[in-house]
KOLKOLRO-714717 format. One record per atom (N, C-alpha, C): x negated, y negated, z negated; atom name; residue in three letters. Coordinates in steps of 0.05 Angstrom, whole numbers, padded with zeros to 5 digits, always signed. Each point is the difference from the previous one (the first is absolute). Layout:
BEGIN
R, X, Y, Z, CA, ala
...
***
This chain:
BEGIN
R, +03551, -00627, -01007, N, unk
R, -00017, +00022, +00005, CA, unk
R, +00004, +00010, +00029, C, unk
R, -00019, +00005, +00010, N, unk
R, -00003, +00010, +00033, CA, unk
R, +00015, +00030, +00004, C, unk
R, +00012, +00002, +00012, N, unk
R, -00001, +00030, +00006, CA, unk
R, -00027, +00019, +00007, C, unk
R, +00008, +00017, +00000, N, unk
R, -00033, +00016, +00008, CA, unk
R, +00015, +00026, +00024, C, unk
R, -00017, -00005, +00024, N, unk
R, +00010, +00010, +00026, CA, unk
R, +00003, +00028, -00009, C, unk
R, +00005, +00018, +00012, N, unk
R, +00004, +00037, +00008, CA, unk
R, -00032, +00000, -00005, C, unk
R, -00007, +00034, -00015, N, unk
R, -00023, +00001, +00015, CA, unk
R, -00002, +00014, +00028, C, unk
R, +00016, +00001, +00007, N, unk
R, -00001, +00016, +00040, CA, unk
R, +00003, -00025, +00004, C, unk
R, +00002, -00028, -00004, N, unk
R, -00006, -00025, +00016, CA, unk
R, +00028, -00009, +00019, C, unk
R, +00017, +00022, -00002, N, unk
R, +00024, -00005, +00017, CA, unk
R, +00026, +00001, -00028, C, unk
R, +00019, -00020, +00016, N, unk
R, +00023, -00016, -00016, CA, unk
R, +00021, +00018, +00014, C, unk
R, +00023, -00006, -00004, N, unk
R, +00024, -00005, +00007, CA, unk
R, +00000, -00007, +00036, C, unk
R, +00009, +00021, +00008, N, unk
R, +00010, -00007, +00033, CA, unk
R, -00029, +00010, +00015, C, unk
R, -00012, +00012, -00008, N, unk
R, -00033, +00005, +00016, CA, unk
R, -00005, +00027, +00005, C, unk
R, -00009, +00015, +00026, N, unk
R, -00009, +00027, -00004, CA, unk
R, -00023, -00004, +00003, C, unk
R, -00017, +00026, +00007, N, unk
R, -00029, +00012, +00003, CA, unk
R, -00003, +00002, +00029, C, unk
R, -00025, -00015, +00016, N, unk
R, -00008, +00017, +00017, CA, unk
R, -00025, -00007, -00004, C, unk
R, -00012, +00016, +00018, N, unk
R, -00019, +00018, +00007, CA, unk
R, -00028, -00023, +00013, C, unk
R, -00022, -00008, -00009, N, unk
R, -00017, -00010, +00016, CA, unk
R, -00022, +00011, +00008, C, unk
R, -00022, -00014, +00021, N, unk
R, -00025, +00017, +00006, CA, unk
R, -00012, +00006, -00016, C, unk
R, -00007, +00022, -00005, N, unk
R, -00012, +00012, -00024, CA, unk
R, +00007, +00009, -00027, C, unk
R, +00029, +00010, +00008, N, unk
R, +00015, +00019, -00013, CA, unk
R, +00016, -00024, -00026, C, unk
R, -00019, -00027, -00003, N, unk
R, +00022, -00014, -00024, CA, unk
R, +00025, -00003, +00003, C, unk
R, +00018, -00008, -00016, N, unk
R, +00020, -00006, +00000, CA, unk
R, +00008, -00035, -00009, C, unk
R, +00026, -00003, +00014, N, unk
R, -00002, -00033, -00001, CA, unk
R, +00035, +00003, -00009, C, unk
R, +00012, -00027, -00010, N, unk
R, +00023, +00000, -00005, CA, unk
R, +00015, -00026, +00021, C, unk
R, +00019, +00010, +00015, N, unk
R, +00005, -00022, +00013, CA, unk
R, +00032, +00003, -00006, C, unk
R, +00012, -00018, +00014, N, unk
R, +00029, -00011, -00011, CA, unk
R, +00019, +00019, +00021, C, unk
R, +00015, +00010, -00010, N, unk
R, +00020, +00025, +00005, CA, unk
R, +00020, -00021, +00024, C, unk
R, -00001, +00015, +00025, N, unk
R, +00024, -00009, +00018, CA, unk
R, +00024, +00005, +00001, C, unk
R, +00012, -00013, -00017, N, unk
R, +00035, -00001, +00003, CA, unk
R, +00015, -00013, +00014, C, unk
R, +00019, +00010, +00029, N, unk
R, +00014, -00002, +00005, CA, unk
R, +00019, -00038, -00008, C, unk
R, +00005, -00008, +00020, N, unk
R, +00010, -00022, -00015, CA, unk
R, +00031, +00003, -00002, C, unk
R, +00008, +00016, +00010, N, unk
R, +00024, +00017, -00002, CA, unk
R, +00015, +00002, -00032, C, unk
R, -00029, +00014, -00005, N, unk
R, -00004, +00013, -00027, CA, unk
R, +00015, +00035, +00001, C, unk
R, +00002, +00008, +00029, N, unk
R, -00004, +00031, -00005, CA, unk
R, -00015, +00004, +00020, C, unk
R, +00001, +00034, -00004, N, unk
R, -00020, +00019, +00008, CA, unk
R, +00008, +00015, +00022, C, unk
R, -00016, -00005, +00020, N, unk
R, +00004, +00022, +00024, CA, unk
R, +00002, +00030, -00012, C, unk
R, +00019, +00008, +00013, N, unk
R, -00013, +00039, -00005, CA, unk
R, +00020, +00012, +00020, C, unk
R, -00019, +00020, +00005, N, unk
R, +00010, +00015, +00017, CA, unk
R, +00003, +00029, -00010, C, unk
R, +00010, +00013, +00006, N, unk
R, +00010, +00025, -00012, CA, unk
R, -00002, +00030, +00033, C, unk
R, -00021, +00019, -00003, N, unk
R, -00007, +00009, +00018, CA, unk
R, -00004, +00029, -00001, C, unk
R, +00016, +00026, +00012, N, unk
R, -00005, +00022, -00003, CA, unk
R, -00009, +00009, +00026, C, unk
R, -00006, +00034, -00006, N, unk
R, -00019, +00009, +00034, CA, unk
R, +00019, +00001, +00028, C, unk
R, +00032, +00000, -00021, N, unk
R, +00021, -00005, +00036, CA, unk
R, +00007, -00031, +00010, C, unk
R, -00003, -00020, -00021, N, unk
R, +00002, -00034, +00005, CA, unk
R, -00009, -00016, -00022, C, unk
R, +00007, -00025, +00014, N, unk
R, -00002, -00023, -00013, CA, unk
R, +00030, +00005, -00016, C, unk
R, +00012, -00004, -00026, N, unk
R, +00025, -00001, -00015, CA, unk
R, +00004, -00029, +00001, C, unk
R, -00015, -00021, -00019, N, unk
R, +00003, -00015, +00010, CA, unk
R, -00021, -00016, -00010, C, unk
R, -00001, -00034, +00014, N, unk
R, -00011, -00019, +00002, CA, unk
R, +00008, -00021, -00008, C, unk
R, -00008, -00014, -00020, N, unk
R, +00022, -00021, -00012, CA, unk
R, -00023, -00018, -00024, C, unk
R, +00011, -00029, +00000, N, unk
R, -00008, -00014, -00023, CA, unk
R, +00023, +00011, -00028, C, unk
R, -00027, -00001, -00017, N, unk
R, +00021, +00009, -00025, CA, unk
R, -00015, -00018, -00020, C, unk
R, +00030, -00002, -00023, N, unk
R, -00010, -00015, -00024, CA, unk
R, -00019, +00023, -00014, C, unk
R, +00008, +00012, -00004, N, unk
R, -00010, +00026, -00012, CA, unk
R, -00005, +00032, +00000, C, unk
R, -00015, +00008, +00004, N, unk
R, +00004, +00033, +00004, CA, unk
R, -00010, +00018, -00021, C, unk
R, +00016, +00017, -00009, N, unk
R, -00010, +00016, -00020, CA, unk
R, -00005, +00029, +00010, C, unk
R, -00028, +00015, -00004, N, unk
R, +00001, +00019, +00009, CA, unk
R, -00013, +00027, -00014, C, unk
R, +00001, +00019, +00003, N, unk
R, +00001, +00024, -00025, CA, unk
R, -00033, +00009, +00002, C, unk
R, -00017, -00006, -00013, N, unk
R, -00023, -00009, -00004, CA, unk
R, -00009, +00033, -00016, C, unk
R, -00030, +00009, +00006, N, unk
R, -00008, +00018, -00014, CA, unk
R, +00013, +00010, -00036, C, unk
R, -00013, -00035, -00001, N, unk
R, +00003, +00001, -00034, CA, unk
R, +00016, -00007, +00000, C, unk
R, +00027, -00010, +00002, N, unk
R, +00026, -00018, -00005, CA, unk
R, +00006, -00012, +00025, C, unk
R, +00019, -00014, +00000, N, unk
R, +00010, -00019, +00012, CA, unk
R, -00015, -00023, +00009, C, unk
R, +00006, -00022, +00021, N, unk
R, -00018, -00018, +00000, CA, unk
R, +00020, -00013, +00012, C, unk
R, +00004, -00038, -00012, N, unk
R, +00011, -00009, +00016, CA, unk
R, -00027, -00032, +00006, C, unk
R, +00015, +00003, +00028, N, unk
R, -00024, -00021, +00016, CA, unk
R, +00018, -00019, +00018, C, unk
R, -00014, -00022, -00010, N, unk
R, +00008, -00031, +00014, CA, unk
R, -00017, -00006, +00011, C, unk
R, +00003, -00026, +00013, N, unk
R, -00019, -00014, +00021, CA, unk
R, -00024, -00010, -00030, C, unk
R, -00021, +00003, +00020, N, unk
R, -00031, -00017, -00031, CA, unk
R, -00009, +00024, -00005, C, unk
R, +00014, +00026, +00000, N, unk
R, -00009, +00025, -00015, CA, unk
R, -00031, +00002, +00000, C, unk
R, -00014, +00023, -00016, N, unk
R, -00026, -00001, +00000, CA, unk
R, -00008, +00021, +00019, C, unk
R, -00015, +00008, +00018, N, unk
R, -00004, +00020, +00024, CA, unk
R, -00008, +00019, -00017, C, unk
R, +00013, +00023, +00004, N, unk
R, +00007, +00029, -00005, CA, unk
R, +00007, +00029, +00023, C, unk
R, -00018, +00022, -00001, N, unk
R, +00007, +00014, +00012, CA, unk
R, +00003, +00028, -00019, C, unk
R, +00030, +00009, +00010, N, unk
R, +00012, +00017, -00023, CA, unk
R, +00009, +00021, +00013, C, unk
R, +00004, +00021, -00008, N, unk
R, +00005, +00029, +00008, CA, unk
R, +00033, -00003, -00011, C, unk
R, +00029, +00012, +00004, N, unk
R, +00020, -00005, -00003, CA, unk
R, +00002, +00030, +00001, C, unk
R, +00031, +00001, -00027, N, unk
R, +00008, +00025, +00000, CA, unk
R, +00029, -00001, +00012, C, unk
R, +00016, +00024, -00004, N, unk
R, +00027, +00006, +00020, CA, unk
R, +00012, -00028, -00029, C, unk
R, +00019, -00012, +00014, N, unk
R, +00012, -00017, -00021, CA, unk
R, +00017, -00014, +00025, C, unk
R, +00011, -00030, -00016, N, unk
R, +00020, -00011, +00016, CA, unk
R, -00012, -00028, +00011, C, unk
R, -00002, -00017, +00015, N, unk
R, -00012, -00026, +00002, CA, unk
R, +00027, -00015, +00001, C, unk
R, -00010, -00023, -00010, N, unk
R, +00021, -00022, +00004, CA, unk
R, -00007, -00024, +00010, C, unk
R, +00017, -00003, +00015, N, unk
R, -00010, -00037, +00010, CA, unk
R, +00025, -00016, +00000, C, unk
R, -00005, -00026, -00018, N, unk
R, +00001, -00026, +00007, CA, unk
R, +00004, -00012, +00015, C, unk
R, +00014, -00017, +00014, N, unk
R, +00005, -00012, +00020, CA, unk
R, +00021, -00019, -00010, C, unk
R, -00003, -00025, +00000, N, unk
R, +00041, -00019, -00011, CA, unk
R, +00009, +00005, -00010, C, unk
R, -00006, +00023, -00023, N, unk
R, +00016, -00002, -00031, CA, unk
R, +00008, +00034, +00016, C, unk
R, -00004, +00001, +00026, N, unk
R, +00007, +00030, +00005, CA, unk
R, -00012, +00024, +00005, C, unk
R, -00004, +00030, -00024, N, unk
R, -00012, +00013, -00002, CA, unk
R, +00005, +00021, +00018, C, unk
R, -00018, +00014, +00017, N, unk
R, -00002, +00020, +00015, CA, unk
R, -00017, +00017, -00009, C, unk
R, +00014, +00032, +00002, N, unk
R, -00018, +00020, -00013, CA, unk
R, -00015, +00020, +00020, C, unk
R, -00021, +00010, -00006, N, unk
R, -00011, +00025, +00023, CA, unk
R, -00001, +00021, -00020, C, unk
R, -00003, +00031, +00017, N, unk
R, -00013, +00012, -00021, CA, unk
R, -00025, +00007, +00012, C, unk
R, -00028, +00006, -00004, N, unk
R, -00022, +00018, +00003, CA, unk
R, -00011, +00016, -00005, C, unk
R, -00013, +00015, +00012, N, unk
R, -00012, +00021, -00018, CA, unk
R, -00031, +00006, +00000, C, unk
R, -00008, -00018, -00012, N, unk
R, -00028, -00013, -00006, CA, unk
R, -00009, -00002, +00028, C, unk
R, -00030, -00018, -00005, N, unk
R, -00006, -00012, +00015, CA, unk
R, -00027, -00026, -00008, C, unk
R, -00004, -00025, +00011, N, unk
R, -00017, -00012, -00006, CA, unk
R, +00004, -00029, +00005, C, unk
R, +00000, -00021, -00019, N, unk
R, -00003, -00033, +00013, CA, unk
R, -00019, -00004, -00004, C, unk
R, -00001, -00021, +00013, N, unk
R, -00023, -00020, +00005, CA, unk
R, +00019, -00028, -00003, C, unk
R, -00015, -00012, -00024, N, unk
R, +00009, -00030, -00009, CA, unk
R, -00018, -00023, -00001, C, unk
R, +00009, -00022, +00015, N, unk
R, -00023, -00023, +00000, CA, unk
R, +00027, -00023, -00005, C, unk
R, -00013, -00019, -00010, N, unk
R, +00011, -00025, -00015, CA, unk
R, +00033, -00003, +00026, C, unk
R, -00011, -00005, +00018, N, unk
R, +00032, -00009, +00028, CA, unk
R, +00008, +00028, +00002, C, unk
R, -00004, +00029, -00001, N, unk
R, +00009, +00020, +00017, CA, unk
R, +00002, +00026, -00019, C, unk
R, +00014, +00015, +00011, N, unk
R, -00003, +00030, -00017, CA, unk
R, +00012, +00019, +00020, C, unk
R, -00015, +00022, +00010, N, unk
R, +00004, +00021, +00020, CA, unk
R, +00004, +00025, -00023, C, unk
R, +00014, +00012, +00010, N, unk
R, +00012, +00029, -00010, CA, unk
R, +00001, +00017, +00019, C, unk
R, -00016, +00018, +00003, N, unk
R, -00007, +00034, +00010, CA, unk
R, +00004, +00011, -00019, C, unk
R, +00027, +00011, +00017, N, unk
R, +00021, +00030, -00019, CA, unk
R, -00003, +00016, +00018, C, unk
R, -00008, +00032, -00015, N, unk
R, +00003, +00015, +00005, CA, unk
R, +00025, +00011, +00018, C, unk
R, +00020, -00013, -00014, N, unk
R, +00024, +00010, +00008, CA, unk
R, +00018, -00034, -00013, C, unk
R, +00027, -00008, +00017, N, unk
R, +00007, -00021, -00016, CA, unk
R, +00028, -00002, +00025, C, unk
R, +00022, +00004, -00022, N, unk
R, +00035, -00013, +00007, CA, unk
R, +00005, -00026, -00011, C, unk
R, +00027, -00001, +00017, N, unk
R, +00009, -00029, -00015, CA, unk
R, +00022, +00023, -00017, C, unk
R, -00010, -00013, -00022, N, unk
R, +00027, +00010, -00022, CA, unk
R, +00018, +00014, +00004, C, unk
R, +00020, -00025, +00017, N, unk
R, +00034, +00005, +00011, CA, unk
R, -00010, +00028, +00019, C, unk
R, -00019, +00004, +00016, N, unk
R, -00002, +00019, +00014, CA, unk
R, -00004, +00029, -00015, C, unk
R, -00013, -00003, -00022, N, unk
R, -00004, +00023, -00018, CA, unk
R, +00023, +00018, -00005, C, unk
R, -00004, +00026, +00016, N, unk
R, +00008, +00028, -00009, CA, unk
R, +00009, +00009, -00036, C, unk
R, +00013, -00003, -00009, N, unk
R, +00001, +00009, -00027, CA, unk
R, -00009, +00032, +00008, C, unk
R, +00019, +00018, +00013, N, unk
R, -00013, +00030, -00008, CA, unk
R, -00020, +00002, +00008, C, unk
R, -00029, -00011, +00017, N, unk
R, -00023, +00009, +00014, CA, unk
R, -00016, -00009, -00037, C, unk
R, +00014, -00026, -00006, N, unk
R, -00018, -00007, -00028, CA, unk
R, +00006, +00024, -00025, C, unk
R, +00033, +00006, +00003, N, unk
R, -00010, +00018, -00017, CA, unk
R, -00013, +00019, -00002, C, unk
R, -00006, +00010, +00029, N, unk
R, -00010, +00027, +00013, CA, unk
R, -00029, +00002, -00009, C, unk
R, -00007, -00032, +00006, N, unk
R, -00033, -00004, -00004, CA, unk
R, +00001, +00010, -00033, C, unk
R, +00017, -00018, -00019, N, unk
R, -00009, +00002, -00029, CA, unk
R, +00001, +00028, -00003, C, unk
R, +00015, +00018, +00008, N, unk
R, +00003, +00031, +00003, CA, unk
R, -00031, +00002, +00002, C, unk
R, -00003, -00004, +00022, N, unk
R, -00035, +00011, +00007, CA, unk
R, -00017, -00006, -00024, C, unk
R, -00001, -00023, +00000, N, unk
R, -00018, -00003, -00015, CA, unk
R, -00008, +00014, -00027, C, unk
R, +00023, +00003, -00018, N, unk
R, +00010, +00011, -00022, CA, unk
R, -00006, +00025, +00015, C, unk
R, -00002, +00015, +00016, N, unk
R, -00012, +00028, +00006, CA, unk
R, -00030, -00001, +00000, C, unk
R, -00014, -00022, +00005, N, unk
R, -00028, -00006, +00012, CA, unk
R, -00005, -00009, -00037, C, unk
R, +00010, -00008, -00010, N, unk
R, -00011, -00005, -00030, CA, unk
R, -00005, +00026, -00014, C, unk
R, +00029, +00021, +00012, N, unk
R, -00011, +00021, -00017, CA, unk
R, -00014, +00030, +00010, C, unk
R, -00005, -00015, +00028, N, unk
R, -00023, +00021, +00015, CA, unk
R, -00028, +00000, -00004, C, unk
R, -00005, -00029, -00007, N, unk
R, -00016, -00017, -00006, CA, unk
R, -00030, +00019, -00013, C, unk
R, -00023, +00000, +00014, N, unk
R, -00020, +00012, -00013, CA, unk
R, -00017, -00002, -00015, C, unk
R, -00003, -00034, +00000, N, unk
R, -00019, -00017, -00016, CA, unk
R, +00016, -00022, -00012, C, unk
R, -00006, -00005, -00026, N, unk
R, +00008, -00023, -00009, CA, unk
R, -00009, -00026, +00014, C, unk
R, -00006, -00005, +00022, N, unk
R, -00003, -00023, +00007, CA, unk
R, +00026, +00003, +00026, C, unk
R, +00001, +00017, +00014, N, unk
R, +00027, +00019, +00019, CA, unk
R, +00026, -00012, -00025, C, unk
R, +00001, +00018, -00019, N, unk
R, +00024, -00011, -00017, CA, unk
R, +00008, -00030, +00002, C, unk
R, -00021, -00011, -00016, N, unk
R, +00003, -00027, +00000, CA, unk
R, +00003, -00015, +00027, C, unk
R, -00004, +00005, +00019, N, unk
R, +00000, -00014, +00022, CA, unk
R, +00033, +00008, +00007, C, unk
R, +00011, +00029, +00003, N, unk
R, +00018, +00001, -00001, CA, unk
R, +00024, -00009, -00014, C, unk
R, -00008, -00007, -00027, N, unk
R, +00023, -00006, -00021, CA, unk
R, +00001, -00035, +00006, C, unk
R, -00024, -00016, +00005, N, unk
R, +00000, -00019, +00010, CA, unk
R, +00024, -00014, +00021, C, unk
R, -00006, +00020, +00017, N, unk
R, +00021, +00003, +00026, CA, unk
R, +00026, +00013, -00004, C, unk
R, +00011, +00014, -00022, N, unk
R, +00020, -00001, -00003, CA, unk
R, +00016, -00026, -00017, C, unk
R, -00020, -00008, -00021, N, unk
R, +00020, -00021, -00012, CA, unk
R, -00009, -00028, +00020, C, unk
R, -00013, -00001, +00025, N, unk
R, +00003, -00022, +00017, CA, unk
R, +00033, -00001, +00012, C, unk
R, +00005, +00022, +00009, N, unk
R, +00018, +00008, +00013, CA, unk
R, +00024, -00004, -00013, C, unk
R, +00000, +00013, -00023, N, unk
R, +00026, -00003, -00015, CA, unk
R, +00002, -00023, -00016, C, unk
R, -00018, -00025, +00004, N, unk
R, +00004, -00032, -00009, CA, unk
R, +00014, -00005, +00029, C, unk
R, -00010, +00015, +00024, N, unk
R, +00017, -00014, +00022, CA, unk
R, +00026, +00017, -00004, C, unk
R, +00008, +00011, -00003, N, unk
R, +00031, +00019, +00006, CA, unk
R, +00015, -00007, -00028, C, unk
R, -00015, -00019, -00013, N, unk
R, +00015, -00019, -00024, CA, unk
R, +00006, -00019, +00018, C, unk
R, -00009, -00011, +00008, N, unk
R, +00004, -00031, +00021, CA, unk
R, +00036, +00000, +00009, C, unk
R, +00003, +00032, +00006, N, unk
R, +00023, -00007, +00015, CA, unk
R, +00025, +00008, -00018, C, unk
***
C-alpha cells in the first residue's frame, strides 16, 4: 500500500515560503552541514555572544523551546527566563528578561530586553527584582497586570532555583 502524502503537501525537512501571489510552496529546509545552528545572542548594550550551537533552548511565550539546525521558521515573543546553549557537550547559560527571536532552519537571533551571562548574575539585584515584582502582583490593578506580574515572578524564581 502507498503511503498517502501530508495534506499541506510538505514532508519531513521542508518549510513554507511565500510565492507571487500570496501561494505558498514547500521547499527543502537548509541545514547546515555542520549540523548546528548559528545564533547569536543580542541586547541594546552588545552583541553577548556569537557562536555555532548544537542546540539552544530558549524561554518562549508559551513554554520553553528548544531549537536545532532544520528548525521550522518561527518568530516568538520571549519571557524573563534562562537560555541555554549547546556547544561540545558544553552548556552555557544567559539570563533575559524577555524579548524576541527570530528562527530560520541555519540561524536563530535573540533580542533581549535585558540579558547576563549567568556566572555574571547578581544574586541580590535577582532577589531584589523577585521583591518587586511580588509588590507589582499585589499592586496590580487588573487581572491581566496580576497575571503578567505573577508570570514574572515565578520566571524569576525558576531562575534563582538554577543556582
Amino acid at each position: 500500500m502507498a503511503k498517502t502524502p501530508p495534506l499541506d503537501g510538505k514532508g519531513p525537512g521542508t518549510v513554507s515560503t511565500a510565492q507571487p501571489g500570496g501561494a505558498m510552496a514547500a521547499q527543502p529546509a537548509i541545514v547546515p552541514a555542520s549540523g548546528k545552528i548559528a545564533f547569536d545572542l543580542i541586547s541594546p548594550e552588545r552583541l553577548l555572544l556569537s557562536t555555532d550551537a548544537d542546540m539552544v533552548t530558549v524561554p518562549g511565550t508559551e513554554g520553553y523551546l528548544g531549537v536545532m539546525a532544520g528548525h521550522a521558521p518561527l518568530v516568538t515573543t520571549l519571557r524573563a527566563g534562562m537560555i541555554d546553549v549547546q556547544v561540545n557537550g558544553r552548556d552555557d547559560r544567559y539570563f533575559i528578561r524577555g524579548g524576541f527571536a527570530e528562527i530560520s532552519p541555519a540561524k536563530i537571533i535573540v533580542l533581549a530586553e535585558e540579558a547576563v551571562t549567568m556566572t555574571e548574575l547578581d544574586l541580590a539585584v535577582l532577589d531584589q527584582r523577585i521583591t518587586d515584582a511580588q509588590d507589582d502582583q499585589i499592586a496590580a490593578k487588573s487581572e491581566g497586570e496580576r497575571l503578567k506580574a505573577s508570570q514574572l515572578v515565578d520566571d524569576l524564581k525558576l531562575v534563582r532555583a538554577a543556582f
